[in-house]
LOKETOR-829208 format. One record per atom (N, C-alpha, C): residue in one letter; atom name; x, y, z; residue number from 1. Coordinates in nm, 2 decimals, always signed. Each point is the difference from the previous one (the first is absolute). Example, Ala and Ser with C-alpha at 12.3 -4.5 7.8 and 13.67 -1.06 7.14 Angstrom:
! residues 2
<mardo=a&romar=N&xx=+1.32&yy=-0.57&zz=+0.78&seza=1>
<mardo=a&romar=CA&xx=-0.09&yy=+0.12&zz=+0.00&seza=1>
<mardo=a&romar=C&xx=+0.09&yy=+0.12&zz=+0.00&seza=1>
<mardo=s&romar=N&xx=-0.04&yy=+0.11&zz=-0.07&seza=2>
<mardo=s&romar=CA&xx=+0.09&yy=+0.11&zz=+0.00&seza=2>
<mardo=s&romar=C&xx=-0.08&yy=+0.11&zz=+0.08&seza=2>
END
This chain:
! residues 103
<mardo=x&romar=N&xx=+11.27&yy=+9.09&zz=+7.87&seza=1>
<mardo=x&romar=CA&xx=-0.01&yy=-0.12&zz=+0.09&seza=1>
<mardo=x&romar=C&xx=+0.04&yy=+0.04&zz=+0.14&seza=1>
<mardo=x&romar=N&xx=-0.10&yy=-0.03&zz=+0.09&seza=2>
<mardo=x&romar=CA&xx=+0.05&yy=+0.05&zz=+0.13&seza=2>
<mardo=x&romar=C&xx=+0.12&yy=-0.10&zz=+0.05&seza=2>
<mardo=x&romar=N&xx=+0.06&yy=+0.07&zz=+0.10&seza=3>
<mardo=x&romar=CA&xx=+0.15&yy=-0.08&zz=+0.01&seza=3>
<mardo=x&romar=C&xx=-0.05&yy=-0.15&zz=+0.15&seza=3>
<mardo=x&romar=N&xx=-0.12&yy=+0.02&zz=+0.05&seza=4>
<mardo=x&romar=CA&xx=-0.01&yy=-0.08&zz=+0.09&seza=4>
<mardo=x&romar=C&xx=-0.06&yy=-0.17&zz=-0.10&seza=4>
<mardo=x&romar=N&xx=-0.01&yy=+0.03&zz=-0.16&seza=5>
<mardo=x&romar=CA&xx=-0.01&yy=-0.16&zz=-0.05&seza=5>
<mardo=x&romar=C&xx=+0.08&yy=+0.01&zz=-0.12&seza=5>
<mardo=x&romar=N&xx=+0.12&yy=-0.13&zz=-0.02&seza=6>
<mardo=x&romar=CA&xx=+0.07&yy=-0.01&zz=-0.07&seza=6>
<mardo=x&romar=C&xx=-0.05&yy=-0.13&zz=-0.06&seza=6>
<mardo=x&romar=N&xx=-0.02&yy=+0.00&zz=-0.09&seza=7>
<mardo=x&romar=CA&xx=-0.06&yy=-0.16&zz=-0.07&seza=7>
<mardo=x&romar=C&xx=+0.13&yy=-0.04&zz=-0.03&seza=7>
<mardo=x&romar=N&xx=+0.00&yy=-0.14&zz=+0.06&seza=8>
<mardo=x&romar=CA&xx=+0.07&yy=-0.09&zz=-0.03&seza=8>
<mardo=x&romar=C&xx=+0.00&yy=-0.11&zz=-0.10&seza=8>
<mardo=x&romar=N&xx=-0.16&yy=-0.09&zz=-0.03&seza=9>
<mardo=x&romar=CA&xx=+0.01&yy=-0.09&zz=-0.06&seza=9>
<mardo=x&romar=C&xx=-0.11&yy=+0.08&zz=-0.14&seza=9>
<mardo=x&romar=N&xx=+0.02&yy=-0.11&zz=-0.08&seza=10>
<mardo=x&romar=CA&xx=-0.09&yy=+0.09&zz=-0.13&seza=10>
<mardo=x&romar=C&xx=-0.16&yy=+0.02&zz=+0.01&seza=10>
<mardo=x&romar=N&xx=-0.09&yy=-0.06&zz=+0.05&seza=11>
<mardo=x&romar=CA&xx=-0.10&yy=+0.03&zz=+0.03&seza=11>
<mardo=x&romar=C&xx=+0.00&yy=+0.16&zz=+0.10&seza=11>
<mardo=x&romar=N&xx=+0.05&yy=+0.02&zz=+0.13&seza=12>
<mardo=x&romar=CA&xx=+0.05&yy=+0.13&zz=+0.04&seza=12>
<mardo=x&romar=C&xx=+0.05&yy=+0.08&zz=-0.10&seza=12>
<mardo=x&romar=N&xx=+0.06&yy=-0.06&zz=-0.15&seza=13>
<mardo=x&romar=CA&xx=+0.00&yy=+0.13&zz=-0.05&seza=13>
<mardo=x&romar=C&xx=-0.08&yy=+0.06&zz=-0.10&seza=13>
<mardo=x&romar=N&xx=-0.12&yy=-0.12&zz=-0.01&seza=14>
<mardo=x&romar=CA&xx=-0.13&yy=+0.03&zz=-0.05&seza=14>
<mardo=x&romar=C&xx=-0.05&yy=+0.03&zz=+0.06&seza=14>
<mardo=x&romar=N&xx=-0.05&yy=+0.02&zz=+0.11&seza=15>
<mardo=x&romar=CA&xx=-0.12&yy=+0.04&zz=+0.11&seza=15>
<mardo=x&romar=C&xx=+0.09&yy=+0.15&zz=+0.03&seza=15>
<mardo=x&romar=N&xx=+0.11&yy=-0.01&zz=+0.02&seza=16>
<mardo=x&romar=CA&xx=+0.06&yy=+0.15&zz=+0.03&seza=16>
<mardo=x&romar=C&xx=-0.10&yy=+0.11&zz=+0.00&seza=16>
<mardo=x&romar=N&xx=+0.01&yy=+0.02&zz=-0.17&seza=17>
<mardo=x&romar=CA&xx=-0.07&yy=+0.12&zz=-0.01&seza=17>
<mardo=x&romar=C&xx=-0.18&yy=+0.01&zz=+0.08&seza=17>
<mardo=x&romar=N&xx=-0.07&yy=-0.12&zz=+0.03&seza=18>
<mardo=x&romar=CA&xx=-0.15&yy=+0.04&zz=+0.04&seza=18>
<mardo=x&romar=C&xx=+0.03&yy=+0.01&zz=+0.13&seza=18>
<mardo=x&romar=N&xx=+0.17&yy=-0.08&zz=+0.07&seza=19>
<mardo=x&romar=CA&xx=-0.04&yy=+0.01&zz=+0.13&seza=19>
<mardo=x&romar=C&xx=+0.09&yy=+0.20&zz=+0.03&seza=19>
<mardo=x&romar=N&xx=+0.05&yy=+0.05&zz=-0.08&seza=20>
<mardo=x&romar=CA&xx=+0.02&yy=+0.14&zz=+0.03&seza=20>
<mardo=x&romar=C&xx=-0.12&yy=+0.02&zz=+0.02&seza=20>
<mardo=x&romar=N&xx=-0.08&yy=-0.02&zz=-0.11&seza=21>
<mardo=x&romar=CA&xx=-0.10&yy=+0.13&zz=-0.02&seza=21>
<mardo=x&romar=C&xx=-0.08&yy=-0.03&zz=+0.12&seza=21>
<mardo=x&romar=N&xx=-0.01&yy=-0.12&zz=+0.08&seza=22>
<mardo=x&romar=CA&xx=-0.12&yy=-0.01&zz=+0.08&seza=22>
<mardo=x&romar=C&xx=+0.05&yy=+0.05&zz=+0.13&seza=22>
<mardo=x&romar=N&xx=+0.19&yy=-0.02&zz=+0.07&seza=23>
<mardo=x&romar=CA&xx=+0.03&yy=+0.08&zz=+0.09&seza=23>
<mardo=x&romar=C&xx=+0.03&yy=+0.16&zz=-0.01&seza=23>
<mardo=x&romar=N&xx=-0.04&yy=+0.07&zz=-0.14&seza=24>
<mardo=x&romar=CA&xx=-0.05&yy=+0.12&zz=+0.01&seza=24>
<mardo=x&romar=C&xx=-0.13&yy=+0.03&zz=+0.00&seza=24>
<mardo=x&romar=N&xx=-0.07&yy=-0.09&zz=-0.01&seza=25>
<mardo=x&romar=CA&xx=-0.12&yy=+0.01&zz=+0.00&seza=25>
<mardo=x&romar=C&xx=-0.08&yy=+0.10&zz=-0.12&seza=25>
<mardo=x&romar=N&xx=+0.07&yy=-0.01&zz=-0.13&seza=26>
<mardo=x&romar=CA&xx=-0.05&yy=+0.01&zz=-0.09&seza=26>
<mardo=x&romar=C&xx=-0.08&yy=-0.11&zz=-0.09&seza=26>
<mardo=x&romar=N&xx=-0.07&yy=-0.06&zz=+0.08&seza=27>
<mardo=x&romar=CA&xx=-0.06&yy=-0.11&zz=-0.06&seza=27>
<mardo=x&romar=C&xx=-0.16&yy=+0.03&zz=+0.01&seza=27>
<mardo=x&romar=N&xx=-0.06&yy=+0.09&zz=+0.06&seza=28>
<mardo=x&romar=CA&xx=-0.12&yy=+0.00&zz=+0.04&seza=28>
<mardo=x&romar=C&xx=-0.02&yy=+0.13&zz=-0.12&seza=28>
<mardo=x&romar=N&xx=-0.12&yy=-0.05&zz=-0.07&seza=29>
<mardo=x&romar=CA&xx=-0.08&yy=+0.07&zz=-0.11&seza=29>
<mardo=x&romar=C&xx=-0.11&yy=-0.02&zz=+0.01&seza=29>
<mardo=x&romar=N&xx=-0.04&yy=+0.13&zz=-0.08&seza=30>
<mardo=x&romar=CA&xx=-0.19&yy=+0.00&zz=+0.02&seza=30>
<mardo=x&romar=C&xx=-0.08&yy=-0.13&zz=+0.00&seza=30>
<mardo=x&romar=N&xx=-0.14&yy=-0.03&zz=+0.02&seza=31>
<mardo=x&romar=CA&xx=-0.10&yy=-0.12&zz=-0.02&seza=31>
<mardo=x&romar=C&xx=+0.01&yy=-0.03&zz=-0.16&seza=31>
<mardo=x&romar=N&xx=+0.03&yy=-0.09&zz=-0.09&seza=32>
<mardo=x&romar=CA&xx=+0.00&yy=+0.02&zz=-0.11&seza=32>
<mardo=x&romar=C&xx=-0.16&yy=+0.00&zz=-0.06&seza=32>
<mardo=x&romar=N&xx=-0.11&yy=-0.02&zz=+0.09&seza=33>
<mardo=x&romar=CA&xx=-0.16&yy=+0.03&zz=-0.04&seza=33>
<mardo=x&romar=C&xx=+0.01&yy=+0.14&zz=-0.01&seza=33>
<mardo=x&romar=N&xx=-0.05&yy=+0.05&zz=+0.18&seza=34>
<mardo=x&romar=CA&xx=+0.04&yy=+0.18&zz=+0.01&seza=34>
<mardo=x&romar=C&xx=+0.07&yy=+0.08&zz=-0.07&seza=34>
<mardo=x&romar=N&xx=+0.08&yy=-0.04&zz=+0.02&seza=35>
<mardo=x&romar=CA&xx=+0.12&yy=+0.08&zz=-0.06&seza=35>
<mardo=x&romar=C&xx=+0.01&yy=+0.10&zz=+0.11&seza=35>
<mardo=x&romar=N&xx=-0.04&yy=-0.01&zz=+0.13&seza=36>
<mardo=x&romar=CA&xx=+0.01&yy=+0.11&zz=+0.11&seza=36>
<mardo=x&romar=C&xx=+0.16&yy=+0.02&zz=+0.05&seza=36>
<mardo=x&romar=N&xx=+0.07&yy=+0.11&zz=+0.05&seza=37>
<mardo=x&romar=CA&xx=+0.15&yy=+0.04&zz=+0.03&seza=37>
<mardo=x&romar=C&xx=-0.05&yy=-0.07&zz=+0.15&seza=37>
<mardo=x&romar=N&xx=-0.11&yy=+0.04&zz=+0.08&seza=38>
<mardo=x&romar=CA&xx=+0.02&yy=+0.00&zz=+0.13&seza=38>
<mardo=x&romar=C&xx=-0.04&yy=-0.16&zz=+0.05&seza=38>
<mardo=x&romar=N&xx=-0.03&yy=-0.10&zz=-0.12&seza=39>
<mardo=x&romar=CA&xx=-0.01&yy=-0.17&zz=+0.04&seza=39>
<mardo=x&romar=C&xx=+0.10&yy=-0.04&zz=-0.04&seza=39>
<mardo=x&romar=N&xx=+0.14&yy=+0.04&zz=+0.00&seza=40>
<mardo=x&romar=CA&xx=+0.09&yy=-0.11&zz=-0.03&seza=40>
<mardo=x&romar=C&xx=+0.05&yy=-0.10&zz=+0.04&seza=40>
<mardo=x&romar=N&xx=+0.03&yy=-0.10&zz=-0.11&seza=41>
<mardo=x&romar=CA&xx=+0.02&yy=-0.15&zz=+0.06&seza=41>
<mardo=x&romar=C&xx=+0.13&yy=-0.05&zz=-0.05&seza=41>
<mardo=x&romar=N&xx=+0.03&yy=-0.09&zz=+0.04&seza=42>
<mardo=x&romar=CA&xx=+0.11&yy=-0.06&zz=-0.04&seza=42>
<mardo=x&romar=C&xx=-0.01&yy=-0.03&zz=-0.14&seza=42>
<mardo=x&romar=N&xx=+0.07&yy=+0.02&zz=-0.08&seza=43>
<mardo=x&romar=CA&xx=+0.02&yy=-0.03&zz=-0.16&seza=43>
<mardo=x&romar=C&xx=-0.12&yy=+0.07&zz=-0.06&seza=43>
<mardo=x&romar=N&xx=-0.10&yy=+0.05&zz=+0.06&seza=44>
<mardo=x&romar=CA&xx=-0.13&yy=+0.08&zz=-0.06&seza=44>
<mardo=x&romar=C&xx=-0.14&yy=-0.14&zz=+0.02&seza=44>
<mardo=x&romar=N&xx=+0.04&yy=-0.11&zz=+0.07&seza=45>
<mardo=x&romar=CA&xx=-0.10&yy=-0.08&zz=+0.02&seza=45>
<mardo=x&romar=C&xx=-0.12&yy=+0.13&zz=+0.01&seza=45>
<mardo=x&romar=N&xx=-0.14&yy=-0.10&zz=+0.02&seza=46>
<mardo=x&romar=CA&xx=-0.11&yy=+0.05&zz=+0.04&seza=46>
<mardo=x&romar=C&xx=-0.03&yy=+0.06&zz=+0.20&seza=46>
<mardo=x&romar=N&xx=-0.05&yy=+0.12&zz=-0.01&seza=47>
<mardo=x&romar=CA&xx=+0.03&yy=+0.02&zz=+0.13&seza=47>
<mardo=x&romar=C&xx=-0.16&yy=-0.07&zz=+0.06&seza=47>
<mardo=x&romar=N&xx=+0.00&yy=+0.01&zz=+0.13&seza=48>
<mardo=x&romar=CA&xx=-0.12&yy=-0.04&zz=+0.10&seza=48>
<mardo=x&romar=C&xx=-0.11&yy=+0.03&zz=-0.05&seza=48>
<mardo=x&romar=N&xx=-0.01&yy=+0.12&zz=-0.04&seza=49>
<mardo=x&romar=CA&xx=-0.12&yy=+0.08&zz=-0.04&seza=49>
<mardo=x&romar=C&xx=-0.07&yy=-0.05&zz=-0.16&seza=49>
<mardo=x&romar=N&xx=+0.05&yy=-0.02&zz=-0.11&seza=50>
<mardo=x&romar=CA&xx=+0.00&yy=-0.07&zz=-0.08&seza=50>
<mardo=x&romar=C&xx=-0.02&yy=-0.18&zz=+0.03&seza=50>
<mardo=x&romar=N&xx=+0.00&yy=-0.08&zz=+0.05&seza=51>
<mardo=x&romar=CA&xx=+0.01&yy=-0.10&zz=+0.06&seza=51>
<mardo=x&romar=C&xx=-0.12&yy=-0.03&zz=+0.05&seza=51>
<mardo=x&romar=N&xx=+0.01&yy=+0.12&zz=+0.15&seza=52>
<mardo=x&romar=CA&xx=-0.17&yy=+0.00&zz=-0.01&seza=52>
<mardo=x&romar=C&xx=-0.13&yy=+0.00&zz=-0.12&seza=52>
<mardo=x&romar=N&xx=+0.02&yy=+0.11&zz=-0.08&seza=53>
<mardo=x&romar=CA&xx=-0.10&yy=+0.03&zz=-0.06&seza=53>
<mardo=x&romar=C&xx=+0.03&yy=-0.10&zz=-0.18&seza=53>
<mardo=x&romar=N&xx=+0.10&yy=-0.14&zz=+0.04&seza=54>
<mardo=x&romar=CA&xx=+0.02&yy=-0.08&zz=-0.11&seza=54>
<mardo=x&romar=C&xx=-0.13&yy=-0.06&zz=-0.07&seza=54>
<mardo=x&romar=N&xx=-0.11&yy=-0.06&zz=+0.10&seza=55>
<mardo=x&romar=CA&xx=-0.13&yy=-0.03&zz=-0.07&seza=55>
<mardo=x&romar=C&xx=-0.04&yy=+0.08&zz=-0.04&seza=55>
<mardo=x&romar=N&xx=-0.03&yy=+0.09&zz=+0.03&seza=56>
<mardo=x&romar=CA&xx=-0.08&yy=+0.14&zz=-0.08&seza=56>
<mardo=x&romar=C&xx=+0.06&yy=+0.01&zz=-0.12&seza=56>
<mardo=x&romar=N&xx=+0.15&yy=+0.04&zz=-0.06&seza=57>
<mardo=x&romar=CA&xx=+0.08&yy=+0.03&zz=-0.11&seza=57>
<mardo=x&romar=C&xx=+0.02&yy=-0.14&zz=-0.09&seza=57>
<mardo=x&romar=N&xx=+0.00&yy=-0.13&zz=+0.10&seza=58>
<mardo=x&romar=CA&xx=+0.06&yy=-0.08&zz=-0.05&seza=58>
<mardo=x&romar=C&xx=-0.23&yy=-0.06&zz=-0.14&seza=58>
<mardo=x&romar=N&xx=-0.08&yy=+0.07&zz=+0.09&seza=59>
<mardo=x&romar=CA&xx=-0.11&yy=-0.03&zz=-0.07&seza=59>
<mardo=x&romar=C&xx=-0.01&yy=+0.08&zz=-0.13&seza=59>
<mardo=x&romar=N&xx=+0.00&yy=+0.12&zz=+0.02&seza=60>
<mardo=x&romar=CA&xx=+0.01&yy=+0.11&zz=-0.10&seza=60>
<mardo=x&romar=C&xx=+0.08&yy=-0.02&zz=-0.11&seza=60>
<mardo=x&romar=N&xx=+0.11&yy=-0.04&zz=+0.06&seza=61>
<mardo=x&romar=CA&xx=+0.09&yy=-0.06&zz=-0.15&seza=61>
<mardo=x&romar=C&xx=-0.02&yy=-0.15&zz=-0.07&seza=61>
<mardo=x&romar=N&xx=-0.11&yy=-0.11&zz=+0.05&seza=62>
<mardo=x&romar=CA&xx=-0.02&yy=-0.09&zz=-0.04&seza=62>
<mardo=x&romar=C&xx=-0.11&yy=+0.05&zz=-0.10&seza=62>
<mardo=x&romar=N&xx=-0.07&yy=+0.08&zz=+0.05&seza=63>
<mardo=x&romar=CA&xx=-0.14&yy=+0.08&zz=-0.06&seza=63>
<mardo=x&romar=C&xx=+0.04&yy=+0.02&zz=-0.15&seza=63>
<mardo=x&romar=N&xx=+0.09&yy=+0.16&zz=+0.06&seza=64>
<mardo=x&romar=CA&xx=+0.11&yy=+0.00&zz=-0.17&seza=64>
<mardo=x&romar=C&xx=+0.00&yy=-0.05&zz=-0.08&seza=64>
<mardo=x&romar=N&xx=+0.10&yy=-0.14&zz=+0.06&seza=65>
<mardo=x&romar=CA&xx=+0.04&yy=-0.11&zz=-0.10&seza=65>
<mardo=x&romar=C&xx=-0.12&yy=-0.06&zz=-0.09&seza=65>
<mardo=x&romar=N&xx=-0.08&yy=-0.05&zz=+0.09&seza=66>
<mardo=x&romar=CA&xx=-0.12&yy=-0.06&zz=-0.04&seza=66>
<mardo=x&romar=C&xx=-0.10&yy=+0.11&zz=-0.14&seza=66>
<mardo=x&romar=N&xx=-0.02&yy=+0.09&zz=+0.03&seza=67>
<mardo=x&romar=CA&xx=-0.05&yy=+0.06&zz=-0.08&seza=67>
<mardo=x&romar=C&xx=+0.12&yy=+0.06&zz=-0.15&seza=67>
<mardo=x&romar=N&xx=+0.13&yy=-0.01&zz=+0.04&seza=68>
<mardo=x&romar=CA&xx=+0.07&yy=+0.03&zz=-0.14&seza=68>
<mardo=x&romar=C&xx=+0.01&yy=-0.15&zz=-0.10&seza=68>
<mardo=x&romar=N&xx=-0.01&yy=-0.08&zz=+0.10&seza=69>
<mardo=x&romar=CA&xx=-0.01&yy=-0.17&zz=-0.08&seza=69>
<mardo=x&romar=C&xx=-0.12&yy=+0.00&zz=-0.05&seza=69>
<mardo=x&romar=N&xx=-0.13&yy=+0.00&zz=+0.03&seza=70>
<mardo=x&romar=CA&xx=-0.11&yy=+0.02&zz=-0.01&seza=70>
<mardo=x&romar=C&xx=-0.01&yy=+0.11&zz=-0.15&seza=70>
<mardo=x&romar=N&xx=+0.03&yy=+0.08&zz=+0.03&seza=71>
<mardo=x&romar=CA&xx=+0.05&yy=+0.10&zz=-0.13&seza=71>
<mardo=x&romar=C&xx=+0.03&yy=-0.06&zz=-0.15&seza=71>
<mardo=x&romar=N&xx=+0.14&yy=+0.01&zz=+0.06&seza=72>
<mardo=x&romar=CA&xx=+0.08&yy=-0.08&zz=-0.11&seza=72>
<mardo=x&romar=C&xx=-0.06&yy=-0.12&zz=-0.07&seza=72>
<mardo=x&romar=N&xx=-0.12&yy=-0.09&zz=+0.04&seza=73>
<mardo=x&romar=CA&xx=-0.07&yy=-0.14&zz=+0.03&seza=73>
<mardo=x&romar=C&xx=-0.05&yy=+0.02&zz=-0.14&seza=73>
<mardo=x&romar=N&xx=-0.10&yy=+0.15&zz=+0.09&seza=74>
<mardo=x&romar=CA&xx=-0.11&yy=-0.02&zz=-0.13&seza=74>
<mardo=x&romar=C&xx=+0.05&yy=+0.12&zz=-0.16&seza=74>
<mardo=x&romar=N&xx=+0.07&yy=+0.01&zz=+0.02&seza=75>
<mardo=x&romar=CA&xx=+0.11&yy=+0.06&zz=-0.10&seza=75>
<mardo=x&romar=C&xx=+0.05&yy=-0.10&zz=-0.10&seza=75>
<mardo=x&romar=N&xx=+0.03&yy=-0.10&zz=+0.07&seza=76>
<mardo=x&romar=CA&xx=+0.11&yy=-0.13&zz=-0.12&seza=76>
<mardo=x&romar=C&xx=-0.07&yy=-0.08&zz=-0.06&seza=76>
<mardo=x&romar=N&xx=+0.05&yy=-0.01&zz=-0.15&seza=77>
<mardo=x&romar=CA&xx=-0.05&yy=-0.03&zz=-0.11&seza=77>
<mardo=x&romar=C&xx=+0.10&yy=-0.06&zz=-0.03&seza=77>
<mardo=x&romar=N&xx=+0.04&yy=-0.17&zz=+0.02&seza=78>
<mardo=x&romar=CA&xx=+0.10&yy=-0.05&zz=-0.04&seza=78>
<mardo=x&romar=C&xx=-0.01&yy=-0.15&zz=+0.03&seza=78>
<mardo=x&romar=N&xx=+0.09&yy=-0.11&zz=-0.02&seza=79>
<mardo=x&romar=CA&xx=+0.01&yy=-0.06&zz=+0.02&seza=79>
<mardo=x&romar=C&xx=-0.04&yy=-0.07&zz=+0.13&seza=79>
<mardo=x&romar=N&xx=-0.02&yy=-0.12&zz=+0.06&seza=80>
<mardo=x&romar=CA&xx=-0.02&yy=-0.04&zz=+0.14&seza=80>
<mardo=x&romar=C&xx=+0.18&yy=+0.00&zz=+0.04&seza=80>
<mardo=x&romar=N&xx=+0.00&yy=+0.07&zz=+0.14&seza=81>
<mardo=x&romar=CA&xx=+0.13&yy=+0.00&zz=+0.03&seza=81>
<mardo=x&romar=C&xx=+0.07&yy=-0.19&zz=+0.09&seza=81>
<mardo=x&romar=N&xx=-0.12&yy=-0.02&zz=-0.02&seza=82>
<mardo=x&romar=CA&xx=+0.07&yy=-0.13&zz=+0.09&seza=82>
<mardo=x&romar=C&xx=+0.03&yy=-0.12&zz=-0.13&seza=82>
<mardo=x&romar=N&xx=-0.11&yy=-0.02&zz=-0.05&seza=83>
<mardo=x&romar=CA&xx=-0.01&yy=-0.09&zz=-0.12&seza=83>
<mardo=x&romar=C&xx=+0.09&yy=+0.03&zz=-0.14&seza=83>
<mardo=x&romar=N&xx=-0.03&yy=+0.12&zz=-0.03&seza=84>
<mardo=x&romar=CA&xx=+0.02&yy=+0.09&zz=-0.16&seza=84>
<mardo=x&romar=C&xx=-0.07&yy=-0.10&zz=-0.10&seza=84>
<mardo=x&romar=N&xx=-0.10&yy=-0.05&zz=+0.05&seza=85>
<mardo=x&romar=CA&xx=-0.07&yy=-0.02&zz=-0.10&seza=85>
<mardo=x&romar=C&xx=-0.12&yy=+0.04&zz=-0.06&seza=85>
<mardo=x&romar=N&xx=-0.08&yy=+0.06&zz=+0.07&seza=86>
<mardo=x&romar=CA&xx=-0.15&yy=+0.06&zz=-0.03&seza=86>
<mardo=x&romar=C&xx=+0.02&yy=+0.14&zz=+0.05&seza=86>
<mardo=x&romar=N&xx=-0.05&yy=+0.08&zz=-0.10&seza=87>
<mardo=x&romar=CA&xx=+0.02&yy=+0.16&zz=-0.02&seza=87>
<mardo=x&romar=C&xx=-0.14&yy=+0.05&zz=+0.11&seza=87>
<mardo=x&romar=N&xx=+0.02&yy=+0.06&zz=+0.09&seza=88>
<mardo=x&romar=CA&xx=-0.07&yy=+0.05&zz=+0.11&seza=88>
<mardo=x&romar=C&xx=+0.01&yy=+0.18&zz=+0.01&seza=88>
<mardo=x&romar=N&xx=-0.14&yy=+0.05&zz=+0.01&seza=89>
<mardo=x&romar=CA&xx=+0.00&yy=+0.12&zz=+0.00&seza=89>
<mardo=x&romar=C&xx=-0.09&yy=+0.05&zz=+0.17&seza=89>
<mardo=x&romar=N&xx=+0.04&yy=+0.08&zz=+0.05&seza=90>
<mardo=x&romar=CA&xx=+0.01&yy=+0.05&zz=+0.15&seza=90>
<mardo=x&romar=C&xx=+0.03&yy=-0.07&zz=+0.08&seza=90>
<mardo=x&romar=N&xx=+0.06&yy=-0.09&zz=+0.01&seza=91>
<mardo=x&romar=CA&xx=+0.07&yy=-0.07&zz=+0.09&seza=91>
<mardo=x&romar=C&xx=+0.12&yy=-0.07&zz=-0.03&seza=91>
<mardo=x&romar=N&xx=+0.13&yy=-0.05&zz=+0.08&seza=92>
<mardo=x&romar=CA&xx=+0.09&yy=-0.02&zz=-0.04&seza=92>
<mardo=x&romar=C&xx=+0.00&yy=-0.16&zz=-0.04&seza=92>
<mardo=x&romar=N&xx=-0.09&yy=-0.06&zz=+0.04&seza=93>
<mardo=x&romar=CA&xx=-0.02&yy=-0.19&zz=+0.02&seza=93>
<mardo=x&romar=C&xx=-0.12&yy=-0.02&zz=-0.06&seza=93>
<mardo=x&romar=N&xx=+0.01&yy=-0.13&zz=-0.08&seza=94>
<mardo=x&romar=CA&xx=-0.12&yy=-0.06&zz=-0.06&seza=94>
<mardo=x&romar=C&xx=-0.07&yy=-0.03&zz=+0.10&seza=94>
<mardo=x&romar=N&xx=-0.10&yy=-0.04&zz=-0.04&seza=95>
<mardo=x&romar=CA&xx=-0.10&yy=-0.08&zz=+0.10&seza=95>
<mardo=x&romar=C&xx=+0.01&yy=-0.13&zz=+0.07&seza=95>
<mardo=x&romar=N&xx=+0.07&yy=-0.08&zz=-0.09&seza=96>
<mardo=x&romar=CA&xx=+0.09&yy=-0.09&zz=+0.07&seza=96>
<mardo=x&romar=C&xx=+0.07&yy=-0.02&zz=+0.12&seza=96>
<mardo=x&romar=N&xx=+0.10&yy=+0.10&zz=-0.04&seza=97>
<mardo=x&romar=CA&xx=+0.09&yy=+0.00&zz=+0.05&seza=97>
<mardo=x&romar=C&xx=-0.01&yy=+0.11&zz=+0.15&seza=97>
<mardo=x&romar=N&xx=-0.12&yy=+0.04&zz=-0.03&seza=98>
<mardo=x&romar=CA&xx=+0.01&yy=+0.09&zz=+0.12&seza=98>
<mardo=x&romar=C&xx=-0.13&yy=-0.09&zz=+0.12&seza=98>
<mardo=x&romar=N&xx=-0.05&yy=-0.13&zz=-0.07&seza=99>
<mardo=x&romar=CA&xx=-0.08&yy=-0.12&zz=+0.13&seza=99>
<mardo=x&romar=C&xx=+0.12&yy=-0.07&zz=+0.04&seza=99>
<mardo=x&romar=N&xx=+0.09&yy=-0.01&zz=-0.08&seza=100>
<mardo=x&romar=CA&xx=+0.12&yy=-0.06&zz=+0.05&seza=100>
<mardo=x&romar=C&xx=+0.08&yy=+0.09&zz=+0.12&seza=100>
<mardo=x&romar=N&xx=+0.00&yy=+0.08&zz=-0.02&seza=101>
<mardo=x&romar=CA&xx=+0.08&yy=+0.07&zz=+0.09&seza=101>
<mardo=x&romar=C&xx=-0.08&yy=+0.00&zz=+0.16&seza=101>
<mardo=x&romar=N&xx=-0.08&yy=+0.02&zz=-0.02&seza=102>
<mardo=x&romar=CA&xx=-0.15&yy=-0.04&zz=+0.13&seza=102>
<mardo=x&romar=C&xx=+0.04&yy=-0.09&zz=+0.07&seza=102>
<mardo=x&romar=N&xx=-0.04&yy=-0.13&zz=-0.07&seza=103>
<mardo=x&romar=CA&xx=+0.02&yy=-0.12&zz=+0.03&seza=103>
<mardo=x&romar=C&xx=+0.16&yy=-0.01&zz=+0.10&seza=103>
END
């Protein structure tokens, strides 16, 4: 603990420790997307560069998602997951229940 802050009240002596680390300035870590040494940011936020290029990544991984649901969809052989009443196969929702969700 550097000797220029002495916590006095109990919140200071919960913050103590992040406020060492930030007046050594051990608080700055890689981009947690990148993972690059030479973007670091405070706590590992996302740096500029990543931020920038957020629609592009942020599309590609909706894409992903989309097609592992999609996957999984026409794979299940089970129950309706909203109802549990009517046994549905490649998709997770009866027919029902899936104009209801529309609506």
């Amino acid at each position: 603990m550097p000797v220029w802050f002495l916590p006095e009240t109990d919140e200071e002596r919960r913050l103590a420790p992040l406020i060492d680390k930030w007046m050594r300035g051990e608080d700055k870590e890689p981009c947690w997307l990148c993972k690059r040494e030479s973007r670091k940011t405070t706590y590992g936020y996302m740096c500029w560069e990543c931020q920038e290029a957020r629609p592009i990544w942020e599309a590609h991984m909706a894409a992903a998602v989309k097609t592992e649901y999609d996957r999984r969809a026409a794979a299940y052989d089970g129950m309706c997951q909203s109802c549990a009443l009517v046994r549905v196969r490649g998709a997770f929702e009866c027919e029902p229940c899936t104009k209801w969700w529309e609506v």
